[in-house]
N, C-alpha and C positions, 0 to 999 in steps of 0.2 A: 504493500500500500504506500511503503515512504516513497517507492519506485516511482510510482505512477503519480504521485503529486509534485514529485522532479521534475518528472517531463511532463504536467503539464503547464506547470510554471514558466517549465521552458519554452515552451509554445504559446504560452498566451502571455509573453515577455515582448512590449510592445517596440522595446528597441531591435525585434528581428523585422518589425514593420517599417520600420524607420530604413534599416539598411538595406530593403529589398525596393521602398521607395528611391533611395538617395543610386543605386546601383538604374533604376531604369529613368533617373536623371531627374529626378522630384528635388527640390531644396527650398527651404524656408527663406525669407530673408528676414535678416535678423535685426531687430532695432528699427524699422526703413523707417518709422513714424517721429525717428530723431537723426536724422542726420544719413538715413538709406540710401534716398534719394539721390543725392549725387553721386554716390559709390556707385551706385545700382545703371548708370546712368552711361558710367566706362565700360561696361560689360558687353559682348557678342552683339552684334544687329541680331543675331539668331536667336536670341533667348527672351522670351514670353514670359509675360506677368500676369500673374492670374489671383484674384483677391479672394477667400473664402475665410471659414471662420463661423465659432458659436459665440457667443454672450450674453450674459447674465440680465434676464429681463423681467419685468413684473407679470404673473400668471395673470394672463388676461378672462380666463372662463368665469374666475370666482369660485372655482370649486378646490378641492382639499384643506390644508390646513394653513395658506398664507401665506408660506414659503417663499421666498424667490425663486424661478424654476429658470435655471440654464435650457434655452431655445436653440434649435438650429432652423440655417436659410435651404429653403428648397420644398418640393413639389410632396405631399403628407404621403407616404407608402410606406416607411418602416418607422416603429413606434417605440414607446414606454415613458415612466415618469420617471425613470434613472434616476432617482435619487437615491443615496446610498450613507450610509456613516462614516466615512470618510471625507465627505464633504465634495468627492469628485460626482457629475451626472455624466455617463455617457465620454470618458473620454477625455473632457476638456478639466483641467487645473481648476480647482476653486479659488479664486482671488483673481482671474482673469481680467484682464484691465479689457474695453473693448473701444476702437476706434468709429468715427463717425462712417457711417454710409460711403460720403463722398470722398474720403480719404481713400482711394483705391489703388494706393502703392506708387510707385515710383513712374512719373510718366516718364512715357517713350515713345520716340516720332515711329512712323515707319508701317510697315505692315504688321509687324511683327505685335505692336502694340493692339493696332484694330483689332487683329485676331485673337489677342489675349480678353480683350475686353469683349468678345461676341461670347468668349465661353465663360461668361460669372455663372457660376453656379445659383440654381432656382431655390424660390423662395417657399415657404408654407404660407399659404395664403389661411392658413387656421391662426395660426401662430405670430407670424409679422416680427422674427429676428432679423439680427444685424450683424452685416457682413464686416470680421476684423482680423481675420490672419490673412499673410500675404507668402505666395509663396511662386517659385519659378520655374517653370518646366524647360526642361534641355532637350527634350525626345518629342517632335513631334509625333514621330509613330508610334511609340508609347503609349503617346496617351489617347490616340485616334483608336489603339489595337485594345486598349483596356476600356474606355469609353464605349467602346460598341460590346466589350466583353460582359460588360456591368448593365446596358440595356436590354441584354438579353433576360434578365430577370425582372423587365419593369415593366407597364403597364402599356408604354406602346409598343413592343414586342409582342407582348400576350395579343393584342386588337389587331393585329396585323397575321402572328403564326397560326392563328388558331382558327380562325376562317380560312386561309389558305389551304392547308390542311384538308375542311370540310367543304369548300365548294371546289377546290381543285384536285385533288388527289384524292382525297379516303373518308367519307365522312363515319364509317367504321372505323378505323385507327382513331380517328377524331375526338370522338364522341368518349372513346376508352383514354386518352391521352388527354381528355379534361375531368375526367372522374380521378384519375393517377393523381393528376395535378391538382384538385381541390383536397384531396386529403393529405398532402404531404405540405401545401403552404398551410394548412390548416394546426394538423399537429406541432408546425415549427412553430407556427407564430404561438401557440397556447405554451408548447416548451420554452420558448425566450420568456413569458410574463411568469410562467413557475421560477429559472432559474437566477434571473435580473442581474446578467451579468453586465458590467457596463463596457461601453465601447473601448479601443486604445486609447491608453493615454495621450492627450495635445498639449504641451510637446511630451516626448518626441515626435511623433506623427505626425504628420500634414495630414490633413483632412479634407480631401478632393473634392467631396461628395457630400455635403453638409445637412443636404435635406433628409439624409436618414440618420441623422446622426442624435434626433430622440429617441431611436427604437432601441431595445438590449441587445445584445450582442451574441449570446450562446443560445441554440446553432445559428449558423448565415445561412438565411432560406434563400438567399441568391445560389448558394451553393448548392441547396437541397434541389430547388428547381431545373441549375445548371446539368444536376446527377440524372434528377428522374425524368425529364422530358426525353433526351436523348437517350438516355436508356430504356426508357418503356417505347421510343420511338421502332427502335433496332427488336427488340423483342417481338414488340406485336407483329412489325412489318416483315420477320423472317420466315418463310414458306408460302405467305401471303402473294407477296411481289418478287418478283425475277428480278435480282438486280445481286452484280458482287458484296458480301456481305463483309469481305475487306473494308473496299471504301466508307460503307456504312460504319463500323469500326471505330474507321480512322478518324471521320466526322463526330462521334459521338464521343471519344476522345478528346479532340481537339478542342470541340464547346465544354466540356466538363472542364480542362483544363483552363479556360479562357474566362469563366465568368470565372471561377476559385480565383487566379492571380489578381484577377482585377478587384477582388475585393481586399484585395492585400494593396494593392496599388493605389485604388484610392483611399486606404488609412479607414476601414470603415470596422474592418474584421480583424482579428489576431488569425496566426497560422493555426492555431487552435479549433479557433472558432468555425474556420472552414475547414477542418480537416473534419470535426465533430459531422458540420452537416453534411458532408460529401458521406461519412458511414451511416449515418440518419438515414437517408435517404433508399439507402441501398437497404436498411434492414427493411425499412416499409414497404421499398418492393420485392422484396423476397417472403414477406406473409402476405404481403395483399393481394399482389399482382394473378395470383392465384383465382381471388376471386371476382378479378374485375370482370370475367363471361357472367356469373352471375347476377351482378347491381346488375350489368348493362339491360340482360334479359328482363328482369324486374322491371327497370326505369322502360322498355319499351311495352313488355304484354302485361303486365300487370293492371287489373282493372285499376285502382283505389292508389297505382302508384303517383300520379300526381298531388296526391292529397299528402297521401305520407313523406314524398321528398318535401314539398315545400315544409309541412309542419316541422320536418324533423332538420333540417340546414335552418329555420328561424331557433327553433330551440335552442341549438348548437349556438349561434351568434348570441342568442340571450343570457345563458348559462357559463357559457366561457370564462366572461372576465369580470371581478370585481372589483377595482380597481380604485382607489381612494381620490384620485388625481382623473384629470382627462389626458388621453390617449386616444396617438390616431389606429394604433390595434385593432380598438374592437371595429372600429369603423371598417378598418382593408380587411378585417374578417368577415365580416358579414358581405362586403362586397364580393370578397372570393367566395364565399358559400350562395349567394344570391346568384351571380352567375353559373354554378353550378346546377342551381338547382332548376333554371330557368334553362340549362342547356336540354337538363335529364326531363323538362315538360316537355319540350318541343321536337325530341327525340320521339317521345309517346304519341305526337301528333301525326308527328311521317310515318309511324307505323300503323296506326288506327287507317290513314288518308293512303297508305302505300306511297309516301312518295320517299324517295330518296332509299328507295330498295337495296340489300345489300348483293350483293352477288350470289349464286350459288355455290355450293361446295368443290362441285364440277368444274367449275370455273376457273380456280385456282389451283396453282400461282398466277396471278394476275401479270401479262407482260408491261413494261415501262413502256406507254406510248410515246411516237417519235415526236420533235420537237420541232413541230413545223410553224412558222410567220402566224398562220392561226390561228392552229392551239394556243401559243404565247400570249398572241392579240389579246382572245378570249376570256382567258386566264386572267390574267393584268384587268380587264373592263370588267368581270367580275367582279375582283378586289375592291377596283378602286371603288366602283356603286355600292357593293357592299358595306365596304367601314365608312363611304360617307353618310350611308345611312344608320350606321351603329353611332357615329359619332352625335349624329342628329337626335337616334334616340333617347340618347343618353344625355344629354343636355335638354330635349322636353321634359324629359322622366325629372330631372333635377330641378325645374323649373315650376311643376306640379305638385309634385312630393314634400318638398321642404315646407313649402305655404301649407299644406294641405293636414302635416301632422304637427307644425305649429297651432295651426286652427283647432285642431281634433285635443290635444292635448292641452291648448290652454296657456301657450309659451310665447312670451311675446315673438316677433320674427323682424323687430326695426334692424337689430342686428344679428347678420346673417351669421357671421363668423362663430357669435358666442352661441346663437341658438343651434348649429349643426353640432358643435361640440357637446352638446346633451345625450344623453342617451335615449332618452324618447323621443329626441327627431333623426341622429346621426342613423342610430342600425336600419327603422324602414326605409328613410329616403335610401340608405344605399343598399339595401337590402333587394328593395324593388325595382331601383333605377336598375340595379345589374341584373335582376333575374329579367325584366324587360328585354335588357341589351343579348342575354343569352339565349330569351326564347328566339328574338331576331334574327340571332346568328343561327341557329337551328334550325327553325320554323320559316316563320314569315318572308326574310330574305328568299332562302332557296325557294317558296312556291312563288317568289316574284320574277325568280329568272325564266319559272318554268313560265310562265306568261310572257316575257320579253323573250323567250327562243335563245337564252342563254343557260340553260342548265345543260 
C-alpha cells in the first residue's frame, strides 16, 4: 500500500505537468505585469502571447456558505466547487493576486501577436471570471495538435461525430456508441464529485484551458471518452464492415493517445489523472459492453421503453449530486443523460415507423462504399442541414424552457445567469433542450431527409 501511494504521488506530482508543458514549448512569463513587457518584447517574431488564468471572485449565485469561490474563464462543461482545506480550489494558489481584463501581457506588433490574441481562451458565461496569467507558446503545432486533441472530448465534436456516424455510415454502430458514451461521461462525472480531487497546481502549471478549470480533476473524462469512443468504435465495427482492422487500430490509438496528452498539455489533468481515466474506461467497457445488444433491443421493441428511459436518465440527473455550492456538473449531466435518453426515444420511433432499418444478418460484413464527388457531396449537405438544425433546436428549446420552468416554479428569471444556476431550472431546461436535440438527431432529422431524397 506504501507502494502505491508512491507512485501515485508521483503521478499526480504537478511539476511532471509543468515539464511535459515546458518540453512541447508552453512557458509562463514571469512578472510581465512589472516590468515583462519590455523583456518580452526582444524575444522571437515567432513567439505568441496568449493570456489565461483563474481568480478569486465573489460567488455570484448566493448559494452555499459565502465563501469566496476561485472562478475560471471559458465555455461551462467541466465542473465542481473545488474547495478544499488547504485553501487551494482547483489548481490555482490561494492568495492569487489577479490582473485586470485589459492587461493582456506584453504587446506585440506582427502577426504573431493577432494570432495570439484570436486564441484567448473562453469564458463561462455562468460565472463571469477574469483572465490573469500570461503565458507563451513556442510550438505552433503543438498547440494546433493538442487543441484539436482536447476538442475531441467537447461538445462540438460530440454535435458534429455523432450524426455523422448516424446519417452517414451506421446509425446501428451509432445508436450503441451513444448508449457507450452516456454511461461512461456519466459515471466519470459522478466519480470526480465523490473523489474532489482538485486540478494541478498554478504554478507550476500553465493553465491552457481555463474554462474547465472549476470541475475536479480524478478521473479526466476527456480521457475516458478519448478510450471509449474509439474503442467501442473498433469493437462494434469489427465483422460488421470490410475494412483492415490495422488501420482501425492504429486510429483508435492514435485518438486515445491524443486527447490523454493534450490534457496534460493544456495543464488541466495530472498524468495520474489520465492514466486513472484511460483504465476507467476500459473497465466499463469490459462489463458493459456486453450488454449494450440488450439496452439497444429494449430502447427499440420494448412497449413502455420510452416511459422508462426518460423517467429513469431524469432520476439519474436528480439523484446524483448534492452538492452545497453551484456547479456546472449537475447541469453537463443531465444534458448528457437528456441527450441520451432523447436518442434511445427516437431510436423506438424508426422502429415502431420502420424507418432507418438495420440491415440483415445476411448482409454482413457490410462493404466500404466507394468515395465518389456524390456520395461526398451528399454526405457533407446532410451534415451541414442537419447540425444547422440541431443547433437551431437547441437554442429554441433554450429559449422556451428557461422562461417556462422559471414560471412553473416560481423563480424570478430578470437574471438569467443566476436563475439557470438553480436547480429547478438548470436540470429540465437542459435536461429537455438535449433530449429535444437527440430525439432530432435520431428521429425527426432522418424522416426529413427521407422527404428531401436525401436519406
Amino acid at each position: 500500500m506504501a507502494v502505491f501511494h508512491r507512485w501515485a504521488a508521483y503521478l499526480q506530482d504537478p511539476e511532471k505537468v509543468a515539464r511535459f508543458q515546458r518540453l512541447c514549448g508552453v512557458e509562463p512569463v514571469l512578472d510581465w505585469r512589472s516590468g515583462a513587457s519590455e523583456q518580452a518584447q526582444e524575444q522571437r517574431a515567432s513567439e505568441v502571447f496568449l493570456v489565461n488564468g483563474s481568480c478569486l471572485a465573489p460567488q455570484a449565485d448566493g448559494e452555499g456558505d459565502g465563501r469566496r469561490r476561485l472562478q475560471s474563464a471559458g465555455g461551462a462543461r467541466e465542473k465542481g466547487n473545488g474547495w478544499h482545506s488547504n485553501g487551494m480550489k482547483n489548481g490555482m494558489l490561494s492568495g492569487e493576486t489577479c490582473a485586470a481584463e485589459s492587461q493582456q501581457g506584453p504587446p506585440e506588433d506582427g502577426k504573431e501577436h493577432r494570432w495570439g490574441m484570436q486564441r484567448m481562451p473562453r469564458r463561462n458565461s455562468l460565472t463571469g471570471e477574469t483572465v490573469c496569467q500570461a503565458f507563451r507558446i513556442r510550438s505552433r503545432f503543438f498547440y494546433y495538435l493538442f487543441t484539436l486533441g482536447t476538442e475531441l472530448g467537447n461538445e462540438l465534436f460530440y454535435i458534429l461525430f455523432f450524426p455523422f456516424c448516424i446519417w452517414n455510415l451506421d446509425a446501428w454502430i451509432g445508436r450503441r456508441l451513444i448508449i457507450v458514451w452516456v454511461l461512461v461521461m456519466y459515471l466519470g462525472q459522478c466519480t470526480k464529485d465523490v473523489i474532489r480531487w482538485p486540478r494541478p497546481a498554478s504554478p507550476p502549471v500553465v493553465k491552457l484551458e481555463i474554462f474547465y478549470n472549476s470541475e475536479y480533476s480524478m478521473p479526466s473524462t476527456h480521457a475516458m471518452s478519448g478510450t471509449a469512443i474509439p474503442l467501442t468504435l473498433i469493437l462494434l465495427s469489427y465483422g460488421r464492415w470490410q475494412y483492415p482492422v490495422f488501420y482501425g487500430l492504429v486510429l483508435a490509438v492514435c485518438w486515445c493517445l491524443l486527447v490523454c496528452f493534450s490534457r496534460i498539455y493544456m495543464g488541466m489533468h495530472s498524468v495520474l489523472d489520465v492514466i486513472a481515466g484511460f483504465f476507467y474506461a476500459t473497465l466499463i467497457l469490459a462489463v458493459f459492453l456486453p450488454a449494450v445488444d440488450l439496452v439497444d433491443n429494449f430502447n427499440l421493441t420494448y412497449k413502455y421503453a420510452p416511459l422508462i428511459i426518460i423517467s429513469l436518465h431524469l432520476a439519474l440527473g436528480i439523484f446524483s449530486f448534492t452538492l452545497d455550492t453551484w456547479s456546472t456538473s449537475r447541469g453537463d449531466t443531465a444534458q448528457i443523460l437528456g441527450c441520451g435518453a432523447g436518442v434511445a426515444c427516437g431510436s423506438h420511433m424508426n422502429y415502431l415507423l420502420n424507418l432507418m432499418p438495420d440491415p440483415s444478418p445476411e448482409a454482413l460484413p457490410l462493404p466500404v462504399p466507394s468515395l465518389t464527388v456524390a456520395v461526398l457531396g451528399k454526405a457533407m449537405l446532410r451534415l451541414l442541414i442537419g447540425v444547422v438544425i440541431l443547433l437551431l433546436t437547441k437554442t429554441a428549446m433554450k429559449k422556451v424552457s428557461i422562461p417556462l420552468a422559471c414560471k412553473i416554479f416560481r423563480i424570478p428569471c430578470d437574471d438569467v445567469r443566476q436563475a439557470r444556476q438553480r436547480m429547478e431550472i438548470e436540470l429540465p431546461y437542459r435536461y429537455f433542450t438535449y433530449g429535444m436535440v437527440g430525439f432530432s438527431l435520431m428521429f425527426l432529422i432522418p424522416s426529413l431527409f427521407g422527404i428531401m431524397g436525401l436519406s
